[in-house]
Backbone as CSV, one residue per row, in Angstrom:
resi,resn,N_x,N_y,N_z,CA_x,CA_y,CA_z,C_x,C_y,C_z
1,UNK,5.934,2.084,9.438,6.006,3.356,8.751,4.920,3.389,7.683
2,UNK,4.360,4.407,7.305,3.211,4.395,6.411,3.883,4.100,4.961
3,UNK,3.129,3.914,4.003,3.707,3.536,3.006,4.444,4.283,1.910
4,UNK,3.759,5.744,1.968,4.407,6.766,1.508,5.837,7.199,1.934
5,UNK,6.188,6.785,2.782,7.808,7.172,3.042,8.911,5.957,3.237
6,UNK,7.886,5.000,2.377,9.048,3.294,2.422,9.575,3.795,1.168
7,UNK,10.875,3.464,1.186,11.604,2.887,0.402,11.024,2.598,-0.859
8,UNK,11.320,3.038,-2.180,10.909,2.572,-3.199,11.777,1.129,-4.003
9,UNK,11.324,0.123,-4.753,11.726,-1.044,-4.931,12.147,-1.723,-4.194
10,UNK,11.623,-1.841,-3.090,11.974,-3.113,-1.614,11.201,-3.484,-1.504
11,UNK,11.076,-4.640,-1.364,10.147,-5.680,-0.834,9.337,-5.424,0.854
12,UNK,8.298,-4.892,0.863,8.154,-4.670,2.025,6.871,-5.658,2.331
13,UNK,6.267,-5.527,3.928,5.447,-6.337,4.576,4.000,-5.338,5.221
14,UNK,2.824,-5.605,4.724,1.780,-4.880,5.389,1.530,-5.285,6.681
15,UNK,1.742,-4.245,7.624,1.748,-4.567,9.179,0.339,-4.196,9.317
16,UNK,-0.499,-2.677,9.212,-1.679,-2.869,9.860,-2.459,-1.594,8.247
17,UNK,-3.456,-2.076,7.908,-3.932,-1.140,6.929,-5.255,-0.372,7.898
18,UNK,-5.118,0.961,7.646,-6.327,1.816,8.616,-7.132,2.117,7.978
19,UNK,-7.944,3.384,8.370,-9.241,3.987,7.360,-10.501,3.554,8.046
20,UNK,-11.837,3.721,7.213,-13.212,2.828,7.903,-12.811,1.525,7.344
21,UNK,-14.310,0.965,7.828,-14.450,-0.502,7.236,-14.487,-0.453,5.519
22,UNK,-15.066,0.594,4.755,-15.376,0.475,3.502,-13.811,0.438,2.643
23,UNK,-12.648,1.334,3.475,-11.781,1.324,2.567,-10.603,0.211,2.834
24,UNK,-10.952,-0.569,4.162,-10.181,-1.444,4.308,-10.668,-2.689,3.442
25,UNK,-12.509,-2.756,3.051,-13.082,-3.820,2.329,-12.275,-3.616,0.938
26,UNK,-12.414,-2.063,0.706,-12.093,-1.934,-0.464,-10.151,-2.580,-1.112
27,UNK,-9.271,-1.475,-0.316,-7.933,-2.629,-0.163,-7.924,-4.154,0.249
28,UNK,-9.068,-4.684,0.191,-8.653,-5.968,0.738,-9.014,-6.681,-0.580
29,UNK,-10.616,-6.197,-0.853,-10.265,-6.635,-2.464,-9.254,-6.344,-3.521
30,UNK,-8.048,-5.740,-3.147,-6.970,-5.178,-4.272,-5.978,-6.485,-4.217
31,UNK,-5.914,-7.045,-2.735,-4.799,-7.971,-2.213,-4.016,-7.418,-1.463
32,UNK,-4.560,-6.091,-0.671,-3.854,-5.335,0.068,-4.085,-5.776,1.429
33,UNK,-4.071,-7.065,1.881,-4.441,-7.517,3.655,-2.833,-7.083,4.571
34,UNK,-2.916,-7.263,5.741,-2.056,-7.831,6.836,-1.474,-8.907,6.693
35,UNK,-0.183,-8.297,6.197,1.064,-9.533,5.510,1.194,-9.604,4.555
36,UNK,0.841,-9.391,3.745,0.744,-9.138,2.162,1.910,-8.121,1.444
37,UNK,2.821,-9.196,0.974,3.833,-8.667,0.249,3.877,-7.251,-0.825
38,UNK,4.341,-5.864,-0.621,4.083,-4.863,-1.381,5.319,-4.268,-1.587
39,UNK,5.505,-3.417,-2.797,6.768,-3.015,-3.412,6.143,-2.116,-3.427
40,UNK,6.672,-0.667,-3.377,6.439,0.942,-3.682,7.221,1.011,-4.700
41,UNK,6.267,1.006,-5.917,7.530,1.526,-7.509,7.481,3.006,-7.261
42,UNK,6.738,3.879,-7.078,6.773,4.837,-7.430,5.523,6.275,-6.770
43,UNK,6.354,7.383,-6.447,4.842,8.610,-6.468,4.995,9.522,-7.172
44,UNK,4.051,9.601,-7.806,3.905,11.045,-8.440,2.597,11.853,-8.683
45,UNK,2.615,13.268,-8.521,1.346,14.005,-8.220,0.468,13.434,-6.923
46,UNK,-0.997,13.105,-7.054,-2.119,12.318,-5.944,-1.962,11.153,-6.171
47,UNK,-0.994,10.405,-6.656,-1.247,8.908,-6.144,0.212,8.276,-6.009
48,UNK,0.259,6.868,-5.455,1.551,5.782,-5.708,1.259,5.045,-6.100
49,UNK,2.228,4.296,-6.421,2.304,3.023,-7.546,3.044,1.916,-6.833
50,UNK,2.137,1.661,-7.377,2.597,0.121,-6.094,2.805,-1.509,-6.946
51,UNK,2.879,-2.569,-6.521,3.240,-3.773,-6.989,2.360,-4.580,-6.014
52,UNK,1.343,-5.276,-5.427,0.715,-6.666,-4.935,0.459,-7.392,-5.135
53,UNK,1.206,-8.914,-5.206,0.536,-9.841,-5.213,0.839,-10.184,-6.870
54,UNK,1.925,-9.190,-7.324,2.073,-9.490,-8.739,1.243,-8.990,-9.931
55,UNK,0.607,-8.004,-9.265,-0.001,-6.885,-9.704,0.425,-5.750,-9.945
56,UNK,0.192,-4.455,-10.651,0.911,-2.852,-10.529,-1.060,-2.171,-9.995
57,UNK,-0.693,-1.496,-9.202,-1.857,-0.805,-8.534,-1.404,0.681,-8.407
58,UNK,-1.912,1.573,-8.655,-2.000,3.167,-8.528,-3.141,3.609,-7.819
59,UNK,-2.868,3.836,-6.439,-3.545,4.080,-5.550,-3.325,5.681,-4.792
60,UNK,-4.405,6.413,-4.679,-4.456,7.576,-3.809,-3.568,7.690,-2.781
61,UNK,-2.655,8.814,-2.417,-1.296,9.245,-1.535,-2.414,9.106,-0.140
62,UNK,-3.816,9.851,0.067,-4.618,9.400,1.104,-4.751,7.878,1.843
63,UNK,-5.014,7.317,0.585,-5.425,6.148,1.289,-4.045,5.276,1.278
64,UNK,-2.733,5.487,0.193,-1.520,4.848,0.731,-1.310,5.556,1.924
65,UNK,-1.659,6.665,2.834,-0.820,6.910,3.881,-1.873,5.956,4.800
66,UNK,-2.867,5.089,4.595,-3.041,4.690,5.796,-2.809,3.148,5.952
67,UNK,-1.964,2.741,4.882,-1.329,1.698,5.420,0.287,1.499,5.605
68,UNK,0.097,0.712,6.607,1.561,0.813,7.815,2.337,-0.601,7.181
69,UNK,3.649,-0.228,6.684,4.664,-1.287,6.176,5.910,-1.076,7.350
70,UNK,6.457,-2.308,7.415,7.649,-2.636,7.724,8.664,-3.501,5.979
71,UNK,9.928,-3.118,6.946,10.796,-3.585,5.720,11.385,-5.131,6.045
């Protein structure tokens, strides 16, 4: 399921992150890979708020819809 419609405060799992190559380089430098443990704290307005890796990240509703979580 994309990440915008997980569950907020669950522990979820990055199954496949999409987009070009530049924005997958770009999430990958965040700690956003394939498998990589992510929590959805929160959306509001153009972006979500997220948790990786023991981080808080506020990232664009665009580019959270193109990565795919399982729970």
């Amino acid at each position: 399921m994309p990440l915008l419609i997980a569950p907020t405060n669950v522990p979820l799992r990055v199954v496949k992150v999409g987009g070009d190559a530049h924005v997958a380089k770009h999430l990958a430098s965040l700690g956003i890979t394939r498998d990589a443990s992510i929590v959805l704290l929160g959306k509001s307005g153009s972006s979500a708020l997220c948790e990786v890796r023991g981080t808080r990240l506020a990232i664009s509703k665009d580019v959270a819809g193109m990565i795919a979580v399982s729970c």
